[in-house]
DRENLUMVEX-395890 format. One record per residue (C-alpha): residue number from 1; residue in one letter; x, y, z. Coordinates in Angstrom, 1 decimal. Layout:
<rs>
R pos code     c1     c2     c3
R NUM    a      X      Y      Z
...
</rs>
This chain:
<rs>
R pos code     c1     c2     c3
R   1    x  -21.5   -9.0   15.7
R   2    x  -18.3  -10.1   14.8
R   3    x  -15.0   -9.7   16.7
R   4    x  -12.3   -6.9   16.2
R   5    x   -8.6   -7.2   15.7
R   6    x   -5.5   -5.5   15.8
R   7    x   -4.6   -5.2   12.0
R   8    x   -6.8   -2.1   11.6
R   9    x   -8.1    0.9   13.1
R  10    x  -10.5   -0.3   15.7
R  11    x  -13.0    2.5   14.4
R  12    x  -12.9    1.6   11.0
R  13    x  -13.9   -1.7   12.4
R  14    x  -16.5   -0.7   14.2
R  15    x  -18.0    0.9   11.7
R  16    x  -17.6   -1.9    9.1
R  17    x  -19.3   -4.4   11.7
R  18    x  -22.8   -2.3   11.0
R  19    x  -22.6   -1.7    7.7
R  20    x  -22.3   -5.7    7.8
R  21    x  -25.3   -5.7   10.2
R  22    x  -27.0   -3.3    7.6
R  23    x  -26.3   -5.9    4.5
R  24    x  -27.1   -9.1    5.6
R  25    x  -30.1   -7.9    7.3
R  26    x  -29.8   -7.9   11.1
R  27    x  -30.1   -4.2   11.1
R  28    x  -33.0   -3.0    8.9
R  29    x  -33.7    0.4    8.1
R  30    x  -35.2    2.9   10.8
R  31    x  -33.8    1.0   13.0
R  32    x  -32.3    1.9   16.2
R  33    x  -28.7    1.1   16.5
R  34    x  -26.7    0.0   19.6
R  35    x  -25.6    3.0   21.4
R  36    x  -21.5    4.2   21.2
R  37    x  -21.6    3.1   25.6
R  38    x  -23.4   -0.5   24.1
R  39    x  -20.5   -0.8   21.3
R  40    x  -17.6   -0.2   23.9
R  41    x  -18.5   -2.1   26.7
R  42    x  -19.7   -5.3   24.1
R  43    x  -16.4   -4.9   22.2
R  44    x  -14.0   -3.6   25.5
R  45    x  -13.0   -0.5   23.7
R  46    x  -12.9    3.3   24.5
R  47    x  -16.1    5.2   23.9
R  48    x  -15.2    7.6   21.7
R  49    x  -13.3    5.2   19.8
R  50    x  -16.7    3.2   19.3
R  51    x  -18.5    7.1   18.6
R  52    x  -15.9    7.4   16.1
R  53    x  -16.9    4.7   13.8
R  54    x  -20.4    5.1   14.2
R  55    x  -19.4    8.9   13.2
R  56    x  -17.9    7.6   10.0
R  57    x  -21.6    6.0    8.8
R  58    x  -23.0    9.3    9.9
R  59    x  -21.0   11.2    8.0
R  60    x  -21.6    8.6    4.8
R  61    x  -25.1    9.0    5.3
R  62    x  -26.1    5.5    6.4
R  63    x  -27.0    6.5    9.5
R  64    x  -28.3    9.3   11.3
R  65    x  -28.6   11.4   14.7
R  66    x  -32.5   11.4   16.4
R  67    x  -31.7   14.1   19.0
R  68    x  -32.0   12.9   22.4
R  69    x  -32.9    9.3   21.2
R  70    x  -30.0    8.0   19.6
R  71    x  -28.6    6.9   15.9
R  72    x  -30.7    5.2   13.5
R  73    x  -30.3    3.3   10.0
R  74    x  -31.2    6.0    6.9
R  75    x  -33.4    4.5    4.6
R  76    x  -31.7    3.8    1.7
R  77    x  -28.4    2.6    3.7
R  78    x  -28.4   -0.7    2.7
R  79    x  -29.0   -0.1   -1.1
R  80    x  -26.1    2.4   -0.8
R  81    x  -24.0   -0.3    1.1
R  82    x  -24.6   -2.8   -2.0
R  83    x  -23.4   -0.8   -4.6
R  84    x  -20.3    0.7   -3.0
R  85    x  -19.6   -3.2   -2.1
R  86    x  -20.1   -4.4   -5.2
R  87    x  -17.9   -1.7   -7.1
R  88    x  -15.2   -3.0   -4.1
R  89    x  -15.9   -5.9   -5.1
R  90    x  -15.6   -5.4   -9.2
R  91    x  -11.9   -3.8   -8.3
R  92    x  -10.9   -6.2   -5.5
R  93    x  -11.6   -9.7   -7.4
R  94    x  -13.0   -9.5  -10.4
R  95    x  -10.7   -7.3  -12.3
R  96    x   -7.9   -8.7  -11.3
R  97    x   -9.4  -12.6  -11.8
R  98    x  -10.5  -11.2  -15.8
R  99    x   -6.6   -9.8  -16.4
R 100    x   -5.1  -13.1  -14.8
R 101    x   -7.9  -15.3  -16.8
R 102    x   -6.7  -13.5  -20.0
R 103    x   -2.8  -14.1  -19.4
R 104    x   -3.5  -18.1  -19.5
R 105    x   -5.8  -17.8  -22.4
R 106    x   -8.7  -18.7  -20.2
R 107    x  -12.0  -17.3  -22.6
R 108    x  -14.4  -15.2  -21.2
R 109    x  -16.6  -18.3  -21.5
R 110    x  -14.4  -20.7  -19.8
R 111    x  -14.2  -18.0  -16.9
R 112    x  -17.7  -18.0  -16.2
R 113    x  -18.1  -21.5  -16.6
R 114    x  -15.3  -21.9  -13.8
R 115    x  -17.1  -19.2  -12.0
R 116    x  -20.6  -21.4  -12.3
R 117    x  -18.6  -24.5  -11.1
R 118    x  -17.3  -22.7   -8.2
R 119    x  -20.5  -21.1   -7.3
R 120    x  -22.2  -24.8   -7.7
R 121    x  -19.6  -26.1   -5.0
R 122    x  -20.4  -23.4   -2.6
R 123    x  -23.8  -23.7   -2.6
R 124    x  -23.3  -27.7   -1.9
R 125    x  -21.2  -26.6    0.9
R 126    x  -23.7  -24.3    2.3
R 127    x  -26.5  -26.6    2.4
R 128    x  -24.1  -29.1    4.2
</rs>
């Protein structure tokens, strides 16, 4: 789990640090997720601060209530996850990369084969 900080809402983080759990895998679906009392004592922050971002993924339908048991993954969460994070992602870095790419002449061609060489060197990196 990673750590919060003070540039956002600490719910909004809270609630970003599962979905982050959902997509890389650490929290698969069905399963049981730490409790809002787990959330705030791990991360030092009010309860219902810590309810209120798990709240958020309820209300988004990645996760859900089990009466009397506690909040679970949905099945389907992380697939929904992807492609909301991808589009983000489309409008975040790609978009812009494509418009700043076409204001230096860069061809679509030349953009993906810089793409390719940077995706080369990360992999390098990763294996290191």
């Amino acid at each position: 789990m990673g750590m919060i900080d003070d540039s956002r809402p600490i719910f909004v983080q809270i609630a970003e640090l599962i979905e982050n759990d959902i997509v890389d895998g650490t929290l698969a679906e069905e399963a049981q997720v730490p409790s809002t009392n787990e959330f705030a004592a791990f991360h030092r922050i009010n309860p219902a601060t810590a309810a209120k971002g798990v709240n958020v993924l309820v209300d988004s339908g990645i996760l859900y209530k089990r009466r009397g048991i506690g909040m679970f993954v949905a099945t389907g969460a992380r697939a929904k996850l992807v492609a909301r994070r991808t589009e983000q992602f489309f409008e975040q870095y790609v978009r812009p990369l494509t418009v700043e790419a076409r204001k230096l002449g860069i061809s679509p061609q030349e953009l993906g084969g810089m793409i390719a060489r940077a995706a080369g060197a990360a992999e390098k990196e990763a294996v290191q």
